[in-house]
ZABA-165535 format. One line per 5 residues: their letters; for each residue x, y, z of N, C-alpha, C, O, CB. Coordinates in pm, 1 decimal, m for minus. Glycine has a CB too. Example, Ala and Ser with C-alpha at 12.3 -4.5 7.8 and 13.67 -1.06 7.14 Angstrom:
! residues 2
as	1319.0:m569.0:780.0:1230.0:m450.0:780.0:1320.0:m330.0:780.0:1423.6:m331.9:846.5:1130.8:m447.3:904.6 ~ 1285.0:m225.0:708.0:1367.0:m106.0:714.0:1290.0:3.0:787.0:1340.9:113.8:803.9:1408.4:m59.8:572.5
END
This chain:
! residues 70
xxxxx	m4865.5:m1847.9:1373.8:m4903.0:m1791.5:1246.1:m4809.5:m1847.4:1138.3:m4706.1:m1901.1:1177.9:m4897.7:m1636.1:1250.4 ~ m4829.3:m1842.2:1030.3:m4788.0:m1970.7:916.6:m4725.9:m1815.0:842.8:m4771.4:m1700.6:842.4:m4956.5:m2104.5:808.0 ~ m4597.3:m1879.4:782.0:m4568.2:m1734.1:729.1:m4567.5:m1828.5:573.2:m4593.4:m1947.4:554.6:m4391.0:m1626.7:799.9 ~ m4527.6:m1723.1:478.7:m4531.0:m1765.5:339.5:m4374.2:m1801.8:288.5:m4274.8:m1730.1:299.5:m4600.7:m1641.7:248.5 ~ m4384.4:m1938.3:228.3:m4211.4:m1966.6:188.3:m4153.2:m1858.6:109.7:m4032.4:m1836.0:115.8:m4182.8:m2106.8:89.4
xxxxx	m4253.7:m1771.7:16.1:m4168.2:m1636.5:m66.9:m4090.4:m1595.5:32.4:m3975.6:m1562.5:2.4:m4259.9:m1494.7:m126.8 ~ m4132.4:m1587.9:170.0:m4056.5:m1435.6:282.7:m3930.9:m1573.7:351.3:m3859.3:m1519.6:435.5:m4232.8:m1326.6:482.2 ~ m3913.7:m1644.8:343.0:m3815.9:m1723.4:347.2:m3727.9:m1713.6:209.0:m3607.0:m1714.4:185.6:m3871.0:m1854.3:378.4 ~ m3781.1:m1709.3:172.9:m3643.5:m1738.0:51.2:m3590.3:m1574.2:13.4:m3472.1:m1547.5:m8.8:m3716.5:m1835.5:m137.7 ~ m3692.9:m1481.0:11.2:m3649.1:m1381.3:0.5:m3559.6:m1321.8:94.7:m3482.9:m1241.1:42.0:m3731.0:m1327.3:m19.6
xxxxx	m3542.2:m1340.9:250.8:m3435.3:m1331.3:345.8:m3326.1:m1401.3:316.4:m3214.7:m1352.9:336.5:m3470.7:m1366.7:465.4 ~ m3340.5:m1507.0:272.2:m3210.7:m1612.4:213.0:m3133.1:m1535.2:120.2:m3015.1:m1506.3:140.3:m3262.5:m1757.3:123.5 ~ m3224.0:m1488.9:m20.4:m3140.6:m1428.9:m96.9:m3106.7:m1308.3:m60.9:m3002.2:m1269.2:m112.9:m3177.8:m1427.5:m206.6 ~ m3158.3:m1236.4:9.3:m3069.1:m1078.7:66.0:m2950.7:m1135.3:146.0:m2844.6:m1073.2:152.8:m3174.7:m956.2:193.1 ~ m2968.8:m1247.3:203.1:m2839.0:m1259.5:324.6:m2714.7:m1289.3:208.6:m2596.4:m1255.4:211.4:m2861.8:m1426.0:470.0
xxxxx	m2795.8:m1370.7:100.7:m2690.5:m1482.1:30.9:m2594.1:m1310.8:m85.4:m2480.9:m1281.3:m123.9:m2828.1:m1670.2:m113.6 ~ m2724.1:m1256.5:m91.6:m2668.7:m1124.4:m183.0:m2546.1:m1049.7:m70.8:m2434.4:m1018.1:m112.0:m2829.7:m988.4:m225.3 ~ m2584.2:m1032.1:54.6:m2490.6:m960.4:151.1:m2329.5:m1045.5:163.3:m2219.6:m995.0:140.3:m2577.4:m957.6:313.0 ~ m2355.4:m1171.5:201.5:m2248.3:m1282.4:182.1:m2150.0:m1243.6:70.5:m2031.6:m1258.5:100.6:m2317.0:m1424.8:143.6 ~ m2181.0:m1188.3:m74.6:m2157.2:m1211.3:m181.0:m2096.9:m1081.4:m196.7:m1992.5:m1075.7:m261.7:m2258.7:m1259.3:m259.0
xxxxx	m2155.1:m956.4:m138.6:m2074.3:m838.7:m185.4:m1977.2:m839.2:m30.5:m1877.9:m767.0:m39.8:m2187.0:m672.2:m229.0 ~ m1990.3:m895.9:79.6:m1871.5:m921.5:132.9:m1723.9:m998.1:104.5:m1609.3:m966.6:136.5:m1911.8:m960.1:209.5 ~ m1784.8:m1126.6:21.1:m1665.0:m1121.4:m40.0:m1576.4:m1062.2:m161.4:m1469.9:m1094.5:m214.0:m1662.1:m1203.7:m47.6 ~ m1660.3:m972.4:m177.9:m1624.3:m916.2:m332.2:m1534.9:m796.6:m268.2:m1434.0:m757.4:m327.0:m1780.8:m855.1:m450.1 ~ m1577.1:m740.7:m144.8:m1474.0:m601.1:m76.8:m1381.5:m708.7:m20.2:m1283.9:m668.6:m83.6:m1554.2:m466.4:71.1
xxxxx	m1331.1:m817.5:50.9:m1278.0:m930.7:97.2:m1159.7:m939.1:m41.9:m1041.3:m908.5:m27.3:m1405.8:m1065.3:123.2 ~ m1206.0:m975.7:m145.3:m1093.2:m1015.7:m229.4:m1060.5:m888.6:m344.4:m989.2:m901.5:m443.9:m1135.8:m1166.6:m306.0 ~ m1133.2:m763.4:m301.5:m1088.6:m662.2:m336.5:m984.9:m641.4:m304.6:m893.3:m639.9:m386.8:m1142.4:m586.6:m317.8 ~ m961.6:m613.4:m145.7:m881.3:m587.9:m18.5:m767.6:m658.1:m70.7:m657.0:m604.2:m66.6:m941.3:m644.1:131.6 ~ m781.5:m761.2:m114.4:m647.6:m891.3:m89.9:m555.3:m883.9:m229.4:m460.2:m953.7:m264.5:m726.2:m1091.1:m76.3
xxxxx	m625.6:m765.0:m298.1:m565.9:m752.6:m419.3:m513.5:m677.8:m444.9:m419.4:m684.5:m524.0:m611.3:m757.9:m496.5 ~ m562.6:m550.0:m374.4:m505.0:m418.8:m319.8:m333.1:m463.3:m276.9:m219.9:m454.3:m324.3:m612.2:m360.6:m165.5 ~ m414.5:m523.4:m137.0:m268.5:m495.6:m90.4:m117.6:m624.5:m97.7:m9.9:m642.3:m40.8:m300.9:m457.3:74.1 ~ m219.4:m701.7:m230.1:m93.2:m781.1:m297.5:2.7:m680.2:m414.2:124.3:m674.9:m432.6:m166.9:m929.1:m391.2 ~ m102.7:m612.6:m474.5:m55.7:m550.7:m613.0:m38.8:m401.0:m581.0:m131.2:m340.7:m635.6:m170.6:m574.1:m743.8
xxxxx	36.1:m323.6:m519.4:22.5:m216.0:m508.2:33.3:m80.1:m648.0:154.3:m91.9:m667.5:105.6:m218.0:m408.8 ~ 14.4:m32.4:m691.1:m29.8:97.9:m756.2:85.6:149.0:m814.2:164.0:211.6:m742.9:m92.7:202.9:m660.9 ~ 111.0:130.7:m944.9:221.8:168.9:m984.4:278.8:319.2:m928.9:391.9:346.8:m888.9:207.0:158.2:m1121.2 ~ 146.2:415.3:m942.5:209.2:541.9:m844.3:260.4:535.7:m750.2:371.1:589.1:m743.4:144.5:622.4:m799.3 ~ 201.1:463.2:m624.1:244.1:380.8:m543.0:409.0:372.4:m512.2:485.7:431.7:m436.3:190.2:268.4:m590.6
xxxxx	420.3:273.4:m605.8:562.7:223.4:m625.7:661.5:348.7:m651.8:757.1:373.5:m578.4:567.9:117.1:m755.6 ~ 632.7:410.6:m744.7:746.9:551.8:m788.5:708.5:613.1:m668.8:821.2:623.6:m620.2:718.4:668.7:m950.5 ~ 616.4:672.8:m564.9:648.7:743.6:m503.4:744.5:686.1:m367.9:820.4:751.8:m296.6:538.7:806.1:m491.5 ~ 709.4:534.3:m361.4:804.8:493.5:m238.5:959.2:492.7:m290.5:1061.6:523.5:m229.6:762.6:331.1:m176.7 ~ 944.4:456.2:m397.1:1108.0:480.1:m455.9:1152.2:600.6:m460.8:1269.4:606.4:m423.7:1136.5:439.0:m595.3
xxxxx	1091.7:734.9:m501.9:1134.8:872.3:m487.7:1160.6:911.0:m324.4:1241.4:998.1:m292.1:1018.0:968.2:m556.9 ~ 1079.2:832.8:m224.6:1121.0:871.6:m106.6:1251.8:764.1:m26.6:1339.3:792.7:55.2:982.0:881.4:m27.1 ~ 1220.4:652.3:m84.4:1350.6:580.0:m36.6:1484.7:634.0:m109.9:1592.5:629.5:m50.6:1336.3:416.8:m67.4 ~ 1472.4:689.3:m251.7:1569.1:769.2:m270.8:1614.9:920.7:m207.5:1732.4:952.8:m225.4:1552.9:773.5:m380.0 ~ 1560.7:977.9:m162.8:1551.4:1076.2:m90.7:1617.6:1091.1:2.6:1710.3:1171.0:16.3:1463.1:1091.2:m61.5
xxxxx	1552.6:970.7:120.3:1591.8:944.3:262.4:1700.4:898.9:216.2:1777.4:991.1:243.2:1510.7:853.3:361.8 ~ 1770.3:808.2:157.0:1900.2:777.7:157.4:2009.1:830.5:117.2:2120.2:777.9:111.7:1908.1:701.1:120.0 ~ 1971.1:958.5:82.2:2065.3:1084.5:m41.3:2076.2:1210.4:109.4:2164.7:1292.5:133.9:1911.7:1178.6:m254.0 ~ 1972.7:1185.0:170.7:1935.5:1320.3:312.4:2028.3:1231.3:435.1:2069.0:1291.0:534.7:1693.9:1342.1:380.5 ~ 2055.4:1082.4:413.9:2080.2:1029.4:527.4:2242.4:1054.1:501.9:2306.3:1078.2:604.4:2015.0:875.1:552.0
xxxxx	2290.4:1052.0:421.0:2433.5:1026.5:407.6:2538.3:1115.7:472.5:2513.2:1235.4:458.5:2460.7:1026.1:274.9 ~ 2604.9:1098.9:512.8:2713.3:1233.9:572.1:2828.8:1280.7:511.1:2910.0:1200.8:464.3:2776.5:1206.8:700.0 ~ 2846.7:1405.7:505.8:2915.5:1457.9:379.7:3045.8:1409.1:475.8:3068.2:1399.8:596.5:2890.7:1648.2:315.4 ~ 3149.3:1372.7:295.6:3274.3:1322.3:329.5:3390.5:1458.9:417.1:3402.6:1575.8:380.7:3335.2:1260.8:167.8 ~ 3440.4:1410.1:502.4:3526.0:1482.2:559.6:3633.7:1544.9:492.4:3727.9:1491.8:433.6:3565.5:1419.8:642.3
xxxxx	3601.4:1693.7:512.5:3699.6:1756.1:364.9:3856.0:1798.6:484.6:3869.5:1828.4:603.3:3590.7:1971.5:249.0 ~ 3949.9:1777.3:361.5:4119.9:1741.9:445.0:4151.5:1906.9:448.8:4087.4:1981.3:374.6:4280.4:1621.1:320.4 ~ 4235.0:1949.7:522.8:4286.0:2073.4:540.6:4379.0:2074.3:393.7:4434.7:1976.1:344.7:4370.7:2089.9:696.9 ~ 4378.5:2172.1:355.8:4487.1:2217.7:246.0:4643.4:2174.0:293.3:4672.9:2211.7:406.8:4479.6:2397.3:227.1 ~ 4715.5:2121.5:241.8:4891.4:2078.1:289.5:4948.8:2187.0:205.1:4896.5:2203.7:94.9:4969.1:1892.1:236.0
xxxxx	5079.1:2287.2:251.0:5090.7:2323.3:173.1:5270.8:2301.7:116.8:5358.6:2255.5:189.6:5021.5:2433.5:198.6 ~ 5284.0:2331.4:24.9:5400.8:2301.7:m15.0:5525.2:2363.1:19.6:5521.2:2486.0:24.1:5391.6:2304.0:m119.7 ~ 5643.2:2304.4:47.0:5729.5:2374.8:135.9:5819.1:2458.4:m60.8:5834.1:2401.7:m169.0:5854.2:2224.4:287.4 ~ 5847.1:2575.9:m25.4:5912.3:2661.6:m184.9:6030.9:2593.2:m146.9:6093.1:2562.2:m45.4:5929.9:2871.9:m210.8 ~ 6038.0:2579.6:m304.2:6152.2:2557.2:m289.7:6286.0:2512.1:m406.1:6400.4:2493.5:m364.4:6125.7:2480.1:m206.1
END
């Protein structure tokens, strides 16, 4: 059975349309996770500040010396 060239080309352009919004989520993606989100950014800095303020160990406090009267 002989099909009609419209139903050829019309599969072409849905595939070529599918092709096309794949690369559009493709270099979405790649932009995302080049450029991250200024919120983003302040919140990893509020937590890398955090963790490193929670990580620290308090300085070792000295016994009182006391003075001989005199």
């Amino acid at each position: 059975m002989y099909e009609q060239p419209s139903l050829h080309m019309e599969l072409a352009r849905l595939k070529h349309r599918d092709f096309e919004v794949e690369a559009g989520r493709a270099r979405l993606a790649a932009q995302a996770e080049r450029h991250p989100s200024e919120t983003l950014s302040l919140i990893r800095g509020a937590v890398s500040s955090l963790r490193d303020a929670l990580s620290r160990r308090p300085a070792a406090a000295r016994a009182p010396r006391l003075q001989p009267a005199g």
